[in-house]
PyMOL commands that place a pseudoatom at each C-alpha (Angstrom):
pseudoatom trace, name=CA, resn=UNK, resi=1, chain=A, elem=C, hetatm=0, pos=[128.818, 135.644, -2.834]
pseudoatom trace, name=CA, resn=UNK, resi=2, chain=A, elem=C, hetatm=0, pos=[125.553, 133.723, -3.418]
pseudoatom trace, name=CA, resn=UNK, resi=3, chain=A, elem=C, hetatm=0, pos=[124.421, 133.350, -0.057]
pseudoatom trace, name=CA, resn=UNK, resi=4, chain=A, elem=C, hetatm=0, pos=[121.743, 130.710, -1.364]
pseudoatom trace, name=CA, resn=UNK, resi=5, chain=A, elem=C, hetatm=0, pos=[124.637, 128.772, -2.839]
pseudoatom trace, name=CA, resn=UNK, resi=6, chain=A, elem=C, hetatm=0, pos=[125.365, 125.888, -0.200]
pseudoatom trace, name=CA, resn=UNK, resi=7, chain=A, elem=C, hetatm=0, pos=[128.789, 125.430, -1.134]
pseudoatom trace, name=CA, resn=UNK, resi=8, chain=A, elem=C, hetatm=0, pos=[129.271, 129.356, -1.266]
pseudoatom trace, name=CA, resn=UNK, resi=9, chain=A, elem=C, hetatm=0, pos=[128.410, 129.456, 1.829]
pseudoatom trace, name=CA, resn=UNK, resi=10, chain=A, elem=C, hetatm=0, pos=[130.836, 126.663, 2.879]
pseudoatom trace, name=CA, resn=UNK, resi=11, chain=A, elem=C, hetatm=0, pos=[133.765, 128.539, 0.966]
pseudoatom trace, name=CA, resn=UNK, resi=12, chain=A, elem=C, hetatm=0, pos=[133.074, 132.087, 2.410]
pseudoatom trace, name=CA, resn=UNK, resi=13, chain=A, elem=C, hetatm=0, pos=[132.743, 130.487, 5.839]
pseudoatom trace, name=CA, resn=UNK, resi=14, chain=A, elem=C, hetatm=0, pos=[135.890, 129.365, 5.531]
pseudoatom trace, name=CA, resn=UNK, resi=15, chain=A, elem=C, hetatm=0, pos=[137.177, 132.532, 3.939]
pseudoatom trace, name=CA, resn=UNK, resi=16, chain=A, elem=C, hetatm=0, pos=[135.184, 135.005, 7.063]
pseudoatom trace, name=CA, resn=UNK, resi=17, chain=A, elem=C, hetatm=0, pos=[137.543, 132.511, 9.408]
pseudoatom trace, name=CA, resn=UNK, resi=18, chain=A, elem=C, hetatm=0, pos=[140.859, 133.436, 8.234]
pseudoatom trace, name=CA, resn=UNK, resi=19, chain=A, elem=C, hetatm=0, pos=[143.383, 136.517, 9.495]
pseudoatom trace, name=CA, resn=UNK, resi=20, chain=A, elem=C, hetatm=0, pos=[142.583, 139.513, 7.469]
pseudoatom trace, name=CA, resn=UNK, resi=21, chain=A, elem=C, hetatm=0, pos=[138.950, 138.775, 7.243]
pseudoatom trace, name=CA, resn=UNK, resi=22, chain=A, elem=C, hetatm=0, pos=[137.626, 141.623, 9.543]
pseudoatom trace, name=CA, resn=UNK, resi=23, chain=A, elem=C, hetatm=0, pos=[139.212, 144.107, 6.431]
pseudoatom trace, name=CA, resn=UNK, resi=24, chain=A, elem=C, hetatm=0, pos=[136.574, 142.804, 4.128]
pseudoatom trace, name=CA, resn=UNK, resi=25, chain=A, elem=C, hetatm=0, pos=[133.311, 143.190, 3.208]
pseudoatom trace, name=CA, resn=UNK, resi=26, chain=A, elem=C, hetatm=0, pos=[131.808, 139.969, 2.288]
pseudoatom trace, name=CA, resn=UNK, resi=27, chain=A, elem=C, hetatm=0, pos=[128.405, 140.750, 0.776]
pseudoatom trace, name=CA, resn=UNK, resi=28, chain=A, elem=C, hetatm=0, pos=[125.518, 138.355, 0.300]
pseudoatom trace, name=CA, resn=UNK, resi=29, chain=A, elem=C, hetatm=0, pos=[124.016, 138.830, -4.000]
pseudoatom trace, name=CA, resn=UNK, resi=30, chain=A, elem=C, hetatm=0, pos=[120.943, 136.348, -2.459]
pseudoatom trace, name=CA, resn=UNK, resi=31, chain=A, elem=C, hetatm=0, pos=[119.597, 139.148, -1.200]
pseudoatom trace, name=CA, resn=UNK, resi=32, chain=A, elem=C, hetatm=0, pos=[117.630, 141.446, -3.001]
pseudoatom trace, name=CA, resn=UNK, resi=33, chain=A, elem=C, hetatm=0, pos=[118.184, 144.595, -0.589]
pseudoatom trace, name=CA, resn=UNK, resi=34, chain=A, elem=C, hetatm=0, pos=[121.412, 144.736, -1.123]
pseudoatom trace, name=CA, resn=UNK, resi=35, chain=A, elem=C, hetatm=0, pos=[124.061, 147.441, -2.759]
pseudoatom trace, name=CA, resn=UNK, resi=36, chain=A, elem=C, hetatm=0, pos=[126.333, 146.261, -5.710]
pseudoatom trace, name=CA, resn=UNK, resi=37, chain=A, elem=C, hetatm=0, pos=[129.385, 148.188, -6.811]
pseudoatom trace, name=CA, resn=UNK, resi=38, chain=A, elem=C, hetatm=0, pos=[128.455, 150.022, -9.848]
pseudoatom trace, name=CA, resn=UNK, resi=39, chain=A, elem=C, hetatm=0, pos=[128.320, 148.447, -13.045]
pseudoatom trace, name=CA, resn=UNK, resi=40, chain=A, elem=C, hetatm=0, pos=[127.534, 144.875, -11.691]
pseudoatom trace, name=CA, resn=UNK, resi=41, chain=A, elem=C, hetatm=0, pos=[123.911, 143.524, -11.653]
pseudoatom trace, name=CA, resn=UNK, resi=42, chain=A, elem=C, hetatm=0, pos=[122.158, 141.110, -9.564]
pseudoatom trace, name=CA, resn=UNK, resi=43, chain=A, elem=C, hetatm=0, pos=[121.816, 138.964, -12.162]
pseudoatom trace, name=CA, resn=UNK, resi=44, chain=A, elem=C, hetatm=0, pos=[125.728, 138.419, -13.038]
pseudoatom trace, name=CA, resn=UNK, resi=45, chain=A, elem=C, hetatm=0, pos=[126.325, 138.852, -9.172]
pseudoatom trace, name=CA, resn=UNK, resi=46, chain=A, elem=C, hetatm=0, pos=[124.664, 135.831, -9.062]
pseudoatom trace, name=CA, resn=UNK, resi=47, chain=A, elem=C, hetatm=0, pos=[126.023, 134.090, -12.189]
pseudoatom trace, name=CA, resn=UNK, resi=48, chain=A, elem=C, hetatm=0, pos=[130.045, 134.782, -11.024]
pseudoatom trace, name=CA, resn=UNK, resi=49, chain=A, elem=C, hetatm=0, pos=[131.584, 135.126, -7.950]
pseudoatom trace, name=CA, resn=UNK, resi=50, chain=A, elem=C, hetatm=0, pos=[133.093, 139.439, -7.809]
pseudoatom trace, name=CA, resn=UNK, resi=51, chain=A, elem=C, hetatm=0, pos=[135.341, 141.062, -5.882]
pseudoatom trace, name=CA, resn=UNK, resi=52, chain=A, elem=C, hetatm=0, pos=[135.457, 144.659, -5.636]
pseudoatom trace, name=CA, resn=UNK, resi=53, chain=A, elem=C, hetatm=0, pos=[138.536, 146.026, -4.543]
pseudoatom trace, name=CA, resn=UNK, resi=54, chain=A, elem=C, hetatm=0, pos=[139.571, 149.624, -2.744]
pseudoatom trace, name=CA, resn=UNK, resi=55, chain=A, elem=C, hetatm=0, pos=[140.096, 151.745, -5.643]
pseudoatom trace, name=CA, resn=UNK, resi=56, chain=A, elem=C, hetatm=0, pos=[136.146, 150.114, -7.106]
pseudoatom trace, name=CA, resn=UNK, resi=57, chain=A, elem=C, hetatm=0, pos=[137.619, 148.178, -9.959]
pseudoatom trace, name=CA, resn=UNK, resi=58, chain=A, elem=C, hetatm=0, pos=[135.415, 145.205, -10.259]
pseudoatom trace, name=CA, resn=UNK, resi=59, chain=A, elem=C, hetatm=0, pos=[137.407, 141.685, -10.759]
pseudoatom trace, name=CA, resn=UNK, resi=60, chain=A, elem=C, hetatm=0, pos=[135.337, 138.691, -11.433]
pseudoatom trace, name=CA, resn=UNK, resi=61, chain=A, elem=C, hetatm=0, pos=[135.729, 135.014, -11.604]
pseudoatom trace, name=CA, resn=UNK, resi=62, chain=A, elem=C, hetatm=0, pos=[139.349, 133.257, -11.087]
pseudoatom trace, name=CA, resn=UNK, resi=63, chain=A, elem=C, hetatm=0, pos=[140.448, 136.925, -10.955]
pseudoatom trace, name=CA, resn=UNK, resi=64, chain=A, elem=C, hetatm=0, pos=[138.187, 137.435, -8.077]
pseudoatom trace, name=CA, resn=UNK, resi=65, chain=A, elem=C, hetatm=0, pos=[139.239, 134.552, -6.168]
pseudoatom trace, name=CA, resn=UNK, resi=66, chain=A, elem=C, hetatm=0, pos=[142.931, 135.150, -6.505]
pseudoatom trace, name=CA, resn=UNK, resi=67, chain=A, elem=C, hetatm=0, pos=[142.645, 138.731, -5.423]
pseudoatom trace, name=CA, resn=UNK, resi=68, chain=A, elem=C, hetatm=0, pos=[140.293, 137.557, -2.383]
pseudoatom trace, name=CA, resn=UNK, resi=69, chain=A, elem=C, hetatm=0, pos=[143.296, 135.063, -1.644]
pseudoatom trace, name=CA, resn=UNK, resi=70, chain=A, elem=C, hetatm=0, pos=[146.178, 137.798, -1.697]
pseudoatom trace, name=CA, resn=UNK, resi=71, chain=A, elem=C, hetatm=0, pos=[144.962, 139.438, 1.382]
pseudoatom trace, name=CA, resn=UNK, resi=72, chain=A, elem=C, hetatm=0, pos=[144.758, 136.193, 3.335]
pseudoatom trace, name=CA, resn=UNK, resi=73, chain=A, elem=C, hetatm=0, pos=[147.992, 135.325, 5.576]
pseudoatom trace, name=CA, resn=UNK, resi=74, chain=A, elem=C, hetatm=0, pos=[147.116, 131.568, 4.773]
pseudoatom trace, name=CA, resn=UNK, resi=75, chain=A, elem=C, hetatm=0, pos=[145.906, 131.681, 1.761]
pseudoatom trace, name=CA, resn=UNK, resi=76, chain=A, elem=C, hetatm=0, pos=[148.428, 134.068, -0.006]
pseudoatom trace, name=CA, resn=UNK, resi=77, chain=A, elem=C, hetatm=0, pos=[150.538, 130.909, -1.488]
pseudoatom trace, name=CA, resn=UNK, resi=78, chain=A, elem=C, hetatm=0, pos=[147.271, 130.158, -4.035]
pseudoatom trace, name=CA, resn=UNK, resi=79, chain=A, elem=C, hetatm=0, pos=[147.238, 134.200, -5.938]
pseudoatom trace, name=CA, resn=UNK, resi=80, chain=A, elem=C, hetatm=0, pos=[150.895, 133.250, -5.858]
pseudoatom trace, name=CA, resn=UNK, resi=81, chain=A, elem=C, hetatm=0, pos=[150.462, 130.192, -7.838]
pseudoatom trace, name=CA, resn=UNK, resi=82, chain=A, elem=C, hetatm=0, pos=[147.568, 132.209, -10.161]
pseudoatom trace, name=CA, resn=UNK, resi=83, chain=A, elem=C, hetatm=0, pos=[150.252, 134.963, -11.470]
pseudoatom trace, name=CA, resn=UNK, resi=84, chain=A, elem=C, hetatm=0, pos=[152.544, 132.364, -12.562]
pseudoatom trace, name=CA, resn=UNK, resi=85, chain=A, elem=C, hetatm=0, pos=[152.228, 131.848, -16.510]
pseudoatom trace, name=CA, resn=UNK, resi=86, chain=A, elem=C, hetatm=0, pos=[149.079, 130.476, -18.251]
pseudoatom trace, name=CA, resn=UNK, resi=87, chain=A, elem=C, hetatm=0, pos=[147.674, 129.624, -14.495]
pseudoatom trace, name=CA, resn=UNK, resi=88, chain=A, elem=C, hetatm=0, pos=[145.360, 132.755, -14.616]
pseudoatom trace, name=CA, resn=UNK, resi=89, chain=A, elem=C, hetatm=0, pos=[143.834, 131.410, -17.680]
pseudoatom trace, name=CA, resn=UNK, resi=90, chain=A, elem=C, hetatm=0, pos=[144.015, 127.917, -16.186]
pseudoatom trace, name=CA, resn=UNK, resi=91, chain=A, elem=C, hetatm=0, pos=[142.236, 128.529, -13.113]
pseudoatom trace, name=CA, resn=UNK, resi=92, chain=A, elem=C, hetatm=0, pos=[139.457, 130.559, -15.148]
pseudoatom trace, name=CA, resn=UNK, resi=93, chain=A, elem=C, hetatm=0, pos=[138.545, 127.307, -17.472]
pseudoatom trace, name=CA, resn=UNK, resi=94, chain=A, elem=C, hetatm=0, pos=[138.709, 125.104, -14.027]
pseudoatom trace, name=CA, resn=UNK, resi=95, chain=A, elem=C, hetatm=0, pos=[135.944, 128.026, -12.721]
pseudoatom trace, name=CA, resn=UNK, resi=96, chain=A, elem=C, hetatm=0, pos=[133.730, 128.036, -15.603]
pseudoatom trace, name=CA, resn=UNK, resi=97, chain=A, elem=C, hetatm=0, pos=[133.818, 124.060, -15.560]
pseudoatom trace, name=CA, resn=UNK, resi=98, chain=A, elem=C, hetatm=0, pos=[132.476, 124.476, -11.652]
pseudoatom trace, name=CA, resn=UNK, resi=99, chain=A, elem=C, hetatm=0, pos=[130.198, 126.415, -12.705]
pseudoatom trace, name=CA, resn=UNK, resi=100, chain=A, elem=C, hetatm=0, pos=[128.493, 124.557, -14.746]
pseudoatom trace, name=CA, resn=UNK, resi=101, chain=A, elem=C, hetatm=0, pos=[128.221, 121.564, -12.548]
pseudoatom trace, name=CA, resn=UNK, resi=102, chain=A, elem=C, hetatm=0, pos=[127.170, 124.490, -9.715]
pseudoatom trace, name=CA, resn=UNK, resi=103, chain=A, elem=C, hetatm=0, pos=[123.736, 124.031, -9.673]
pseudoatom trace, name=CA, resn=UNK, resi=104, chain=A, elem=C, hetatm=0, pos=[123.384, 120.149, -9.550]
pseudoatom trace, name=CA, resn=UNK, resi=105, chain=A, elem=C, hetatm=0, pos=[126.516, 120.185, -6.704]
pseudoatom trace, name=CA, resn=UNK, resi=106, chain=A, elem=C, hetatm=0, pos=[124.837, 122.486, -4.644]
pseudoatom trace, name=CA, resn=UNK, resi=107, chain=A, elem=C, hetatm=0, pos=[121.167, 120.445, -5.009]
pseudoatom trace, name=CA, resn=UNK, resi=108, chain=A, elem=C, hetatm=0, pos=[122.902, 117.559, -3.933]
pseudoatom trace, name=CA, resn=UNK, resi=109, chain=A, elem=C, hetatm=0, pos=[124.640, 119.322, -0.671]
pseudoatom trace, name=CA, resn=UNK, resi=110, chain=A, elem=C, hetatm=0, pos=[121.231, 120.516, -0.403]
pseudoatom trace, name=CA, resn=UNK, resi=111, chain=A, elem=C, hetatm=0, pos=[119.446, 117.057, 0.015]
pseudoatom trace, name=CA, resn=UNK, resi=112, chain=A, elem=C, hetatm=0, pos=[122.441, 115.939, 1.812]
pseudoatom trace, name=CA, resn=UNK, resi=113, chain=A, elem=C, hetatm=0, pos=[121.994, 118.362, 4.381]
pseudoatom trace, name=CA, resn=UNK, resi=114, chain=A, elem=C, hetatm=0, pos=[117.848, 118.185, 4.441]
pseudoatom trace, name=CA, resn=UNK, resi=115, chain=A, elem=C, hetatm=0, pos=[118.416, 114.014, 5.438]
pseudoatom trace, name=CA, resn=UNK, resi=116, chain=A, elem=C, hetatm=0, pos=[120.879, 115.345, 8.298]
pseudoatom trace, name=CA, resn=UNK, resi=117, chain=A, elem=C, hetatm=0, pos=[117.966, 117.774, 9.583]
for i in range(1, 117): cmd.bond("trace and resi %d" % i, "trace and resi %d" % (i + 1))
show_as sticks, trace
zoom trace
């Protein structure tokens, strides 16, 4: 996750909360000393959210999330919902929407919390 990404962090926070969470490795891309699976680069670490699962296959995006989900108790219901038909493809469209909007949502949570501070 993008550990410089305000509302990553509010997401994985969540995520480091839930039952199951002590089986997985949630590793910051914000910093620059860190190891990636192989075959992903800082650079797209940073563009997509990636999940890297046991047997190393790399899943990114909606994927990513909805494999994430399926080994949360509580949150298992949602990669439910993302196997149905078309809602893979769905959810991917709603992610690269987000992600265009990222950068000016996370600039606002930044001033937002700066005024708090």
């Amino acid at each position: 996750h993008d550990g410089s990404c305000p509302l990553c962090e509010v997401e994985i926070g969540y995520m480091k909360r839930q039952s199951g969470a002590d089986r997985i490795a949630f590793v910051d891309v914000s910093q620059v000393n860190v190891v990636l699976p192989d075959g992903l680069t800082r650079d797209a670490a940073m563009q997509r959210f990636h999940v890297a699962d046991m047997d190393g296959q790399l899943h990114s995006g909606a994927a990513a999330f909805m494999h994430l989900w399926a080994r949360f108790p509580r949150l298992k219901w949602l990669a439910w919902l993302g196997r149905l038909p078309g809602m893979g493809f769905a959810l991917e469209q709603v992610y690269r929407n987000f992600l265009r909007i990222r950068p000016r949502l996370s600039a606002a949570l930044r001033r937002r919390i700066a005024k708090r501070a």
